[in-house]
C-alpha beads as a LAMMPS data file, in Angstrom:
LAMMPS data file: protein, C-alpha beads

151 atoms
150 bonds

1 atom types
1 bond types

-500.0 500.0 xlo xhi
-500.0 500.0 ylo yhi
-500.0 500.0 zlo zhi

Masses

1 110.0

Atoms # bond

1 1 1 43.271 -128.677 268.746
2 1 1 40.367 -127.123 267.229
3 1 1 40.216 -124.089 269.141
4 1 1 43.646 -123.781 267.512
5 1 1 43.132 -123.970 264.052
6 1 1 39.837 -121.454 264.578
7 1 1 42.073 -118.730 266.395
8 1 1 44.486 -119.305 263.593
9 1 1 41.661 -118.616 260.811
10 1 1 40.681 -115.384 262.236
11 1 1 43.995 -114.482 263.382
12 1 1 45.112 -114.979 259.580
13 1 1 41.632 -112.694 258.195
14 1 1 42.347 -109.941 260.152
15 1 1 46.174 -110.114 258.707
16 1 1 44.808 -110.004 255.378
17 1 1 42.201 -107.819 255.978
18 1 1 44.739 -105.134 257.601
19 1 1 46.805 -105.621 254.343
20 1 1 44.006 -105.003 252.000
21 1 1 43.575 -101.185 254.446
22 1 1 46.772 -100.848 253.796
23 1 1 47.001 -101.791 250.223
24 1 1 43.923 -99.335 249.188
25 1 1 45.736 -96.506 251.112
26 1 1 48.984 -96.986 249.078
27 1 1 46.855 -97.444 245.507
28 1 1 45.054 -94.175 246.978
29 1 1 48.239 -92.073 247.360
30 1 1 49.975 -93.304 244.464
31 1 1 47.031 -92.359 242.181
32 1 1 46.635 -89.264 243.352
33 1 1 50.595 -88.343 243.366
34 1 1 50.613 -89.137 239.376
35 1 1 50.065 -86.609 236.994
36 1 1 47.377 -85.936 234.818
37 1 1 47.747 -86.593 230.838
38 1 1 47.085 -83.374 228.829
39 1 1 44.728 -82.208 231.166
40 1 1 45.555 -78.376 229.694
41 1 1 43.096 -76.380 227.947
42 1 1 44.403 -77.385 224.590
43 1 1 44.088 -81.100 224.544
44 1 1 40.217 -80.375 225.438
45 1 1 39.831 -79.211 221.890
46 1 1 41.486 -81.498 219.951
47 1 1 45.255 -80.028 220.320
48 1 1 46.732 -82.557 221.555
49 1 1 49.638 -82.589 219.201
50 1 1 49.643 -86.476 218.788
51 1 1 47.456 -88.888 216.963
52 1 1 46.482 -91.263 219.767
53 1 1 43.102 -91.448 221.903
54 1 1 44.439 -91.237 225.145
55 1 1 47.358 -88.758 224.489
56 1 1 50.820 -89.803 224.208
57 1 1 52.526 -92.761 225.567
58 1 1 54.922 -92.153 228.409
59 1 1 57.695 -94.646 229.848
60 1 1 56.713 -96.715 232.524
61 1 1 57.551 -94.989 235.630
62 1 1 57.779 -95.895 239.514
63 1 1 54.144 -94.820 239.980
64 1 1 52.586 -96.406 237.228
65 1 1 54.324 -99.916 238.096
66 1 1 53.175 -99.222 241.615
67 1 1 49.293 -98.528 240.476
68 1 1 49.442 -101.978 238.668
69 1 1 50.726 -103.579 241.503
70 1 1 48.865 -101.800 244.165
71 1 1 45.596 -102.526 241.619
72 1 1 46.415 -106.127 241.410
73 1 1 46.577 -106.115 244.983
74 1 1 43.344 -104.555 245.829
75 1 1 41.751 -107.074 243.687
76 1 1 43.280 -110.077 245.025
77 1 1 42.719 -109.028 248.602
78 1 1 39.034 -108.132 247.808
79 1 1 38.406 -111.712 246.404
80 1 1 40.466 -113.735 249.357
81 1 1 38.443 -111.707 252.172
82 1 1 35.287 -112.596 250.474
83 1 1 35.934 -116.614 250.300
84 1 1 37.396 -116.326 253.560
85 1 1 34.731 -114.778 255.279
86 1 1 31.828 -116.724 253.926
87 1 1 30.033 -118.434 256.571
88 1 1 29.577 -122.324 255.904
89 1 1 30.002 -124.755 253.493
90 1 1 26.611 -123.784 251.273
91 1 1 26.265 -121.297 248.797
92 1 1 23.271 -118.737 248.436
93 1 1 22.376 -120.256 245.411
94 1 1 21.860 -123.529 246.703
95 1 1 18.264 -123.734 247.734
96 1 1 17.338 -122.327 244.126
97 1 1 14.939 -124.893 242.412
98 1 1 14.228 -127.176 245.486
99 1 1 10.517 -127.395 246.945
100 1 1 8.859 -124.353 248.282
101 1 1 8.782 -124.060 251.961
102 1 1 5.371 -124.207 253.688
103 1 1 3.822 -121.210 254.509
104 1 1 3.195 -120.865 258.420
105 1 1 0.073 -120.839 259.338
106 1 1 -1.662 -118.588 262.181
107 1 1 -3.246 -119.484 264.654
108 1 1 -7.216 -118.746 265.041
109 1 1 -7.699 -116.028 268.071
110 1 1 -9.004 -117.175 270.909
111 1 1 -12.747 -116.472 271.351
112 1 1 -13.166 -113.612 273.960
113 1 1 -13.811 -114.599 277.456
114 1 1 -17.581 -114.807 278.949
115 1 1 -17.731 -113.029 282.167
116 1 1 -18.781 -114.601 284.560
117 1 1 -22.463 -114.966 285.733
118 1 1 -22.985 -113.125 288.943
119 1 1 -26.055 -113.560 291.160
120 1 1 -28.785 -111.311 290.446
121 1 1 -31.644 -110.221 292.558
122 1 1 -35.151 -111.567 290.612
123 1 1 -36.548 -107.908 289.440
124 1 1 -33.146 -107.234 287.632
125 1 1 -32.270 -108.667 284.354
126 1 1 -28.655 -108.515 282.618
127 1 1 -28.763 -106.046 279.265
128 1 1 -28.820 -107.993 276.305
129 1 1 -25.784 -107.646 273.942
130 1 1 -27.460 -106.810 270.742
131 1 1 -25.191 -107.629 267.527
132 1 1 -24.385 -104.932 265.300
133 1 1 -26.350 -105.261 261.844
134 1 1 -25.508 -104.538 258.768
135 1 1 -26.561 -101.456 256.978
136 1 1 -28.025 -102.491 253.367
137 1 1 -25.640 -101.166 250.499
138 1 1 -26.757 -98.081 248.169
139 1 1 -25.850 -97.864 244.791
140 1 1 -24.552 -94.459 243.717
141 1 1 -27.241 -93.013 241.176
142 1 1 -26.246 -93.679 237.664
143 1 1 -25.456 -90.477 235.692
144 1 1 -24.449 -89.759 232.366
145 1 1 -21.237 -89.675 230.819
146 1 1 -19.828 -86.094 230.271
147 1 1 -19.566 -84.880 226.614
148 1 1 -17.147 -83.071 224.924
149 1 1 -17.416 -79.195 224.294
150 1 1 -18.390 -78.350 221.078
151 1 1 -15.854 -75.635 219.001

Bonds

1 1 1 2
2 1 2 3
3 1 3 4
4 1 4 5
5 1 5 6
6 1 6 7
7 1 7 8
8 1 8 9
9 1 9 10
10 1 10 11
11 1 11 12
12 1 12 13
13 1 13 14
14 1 14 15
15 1 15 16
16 1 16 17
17 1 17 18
18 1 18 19
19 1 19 20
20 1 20 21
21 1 21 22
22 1 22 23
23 1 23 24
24 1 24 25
25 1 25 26
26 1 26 27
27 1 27 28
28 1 28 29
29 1 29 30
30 1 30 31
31 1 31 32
32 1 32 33
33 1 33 34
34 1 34 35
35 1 35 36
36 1 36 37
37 1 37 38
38 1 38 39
39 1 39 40
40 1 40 41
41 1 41 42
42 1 42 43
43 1 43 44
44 1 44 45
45 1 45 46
46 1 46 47
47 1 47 48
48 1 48 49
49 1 49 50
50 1 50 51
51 1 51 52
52 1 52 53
53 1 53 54
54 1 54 55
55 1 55 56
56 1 56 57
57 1 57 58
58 1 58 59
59 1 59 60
60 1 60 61
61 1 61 62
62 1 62 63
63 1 63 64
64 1 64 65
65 1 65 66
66 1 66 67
67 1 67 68
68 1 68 69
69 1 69 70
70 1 70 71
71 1 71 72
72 1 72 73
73 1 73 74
74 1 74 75
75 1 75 76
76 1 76 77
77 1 77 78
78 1 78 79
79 1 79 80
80 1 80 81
81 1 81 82
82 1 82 83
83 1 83 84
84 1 84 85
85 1 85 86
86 1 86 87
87 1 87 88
88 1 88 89
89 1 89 90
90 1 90 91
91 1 91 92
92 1 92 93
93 1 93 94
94 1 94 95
95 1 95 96
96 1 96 97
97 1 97 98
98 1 98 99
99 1 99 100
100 1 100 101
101 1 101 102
102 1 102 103
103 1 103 104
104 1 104 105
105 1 105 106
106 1 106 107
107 1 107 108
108 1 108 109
109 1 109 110
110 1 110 111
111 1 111 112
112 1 112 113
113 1 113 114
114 1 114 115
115 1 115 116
116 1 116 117
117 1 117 118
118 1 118 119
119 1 119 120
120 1 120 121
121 1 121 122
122 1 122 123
123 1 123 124
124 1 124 125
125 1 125 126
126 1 126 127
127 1 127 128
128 1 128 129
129 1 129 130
130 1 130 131
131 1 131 132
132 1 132 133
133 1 133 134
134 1 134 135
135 1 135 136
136 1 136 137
137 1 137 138
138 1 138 139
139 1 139 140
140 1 140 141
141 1 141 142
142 1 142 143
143 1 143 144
144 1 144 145
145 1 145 146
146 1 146 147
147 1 147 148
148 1 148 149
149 1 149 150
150 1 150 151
């Protein structure tokens, strides 16, 4: 039964997710077939011939009704995908304000292998491994501060 109801789930996100394609091709096309409001040369300046910000108010037409349905649409669709393709029960915001997680710690490396001691005859001796030491520091001489040109 529960391999059911998950089939259904996705089965029913990829329905609305084809939708929502569908519905941002239609709000596409149906703002780009409407025309422009006083886009002329004339309305640029300030001769607009009417009063209002935004130029003059037109009847409702097919294609604006559509945009505001199409628009209403798009935003619907974009918030239903979103809860419906969250992942678990939690939020993001959940773990805000709880205890820090400890930081992992590394492991110390492994001291380097001795090789192993081979027999030697008597007159031979192994070279000794001298460590490197370490150069004393030098301080950079001291000089003056620069001065300022004179005018």
């Amino acid at each position: 039964m529960r391999l059911n109801v998950v089939k259904s789930d996705v089965m029913l996100y990829y329905l609305v997710a084809v939708l929502y394609v569908l519905a941002c091709f239609l709000l596409l096309l149906v703002v780009l077939l409407q025309q422009g409001k006083g886009g002329d040369m004339a309305s640029a300046f300030g001769g607009g011939g009417s009063q209002t910000a935004f130029g003059a108010r037109a009847g409702a037409t097919v294609l604006t009704k559509a945009t505001t349905v199409l628009g209403v649409l798009f935003m619907l669709g974009a918030i239903a995908l979103g809860v419906m393709g969250q992942r678990g029960p939690g939020s993001l915001m959940r773990g805000i304000g709880g205890a820090a997680p400890t930081p992992a710690t590394t492991p110390a490396p492994a001291p380097a292998p001795t090789p192993a001691p081979t027999s030697q005859p008597a007159e031979q001796k192994a070279p000794e491994q001298k460590t490197p030491e370490k150069a004393p520091e030098q301080k950079a001489p001291e000089q003056p501060a620069p001065q300022a040109p004179k005018k």
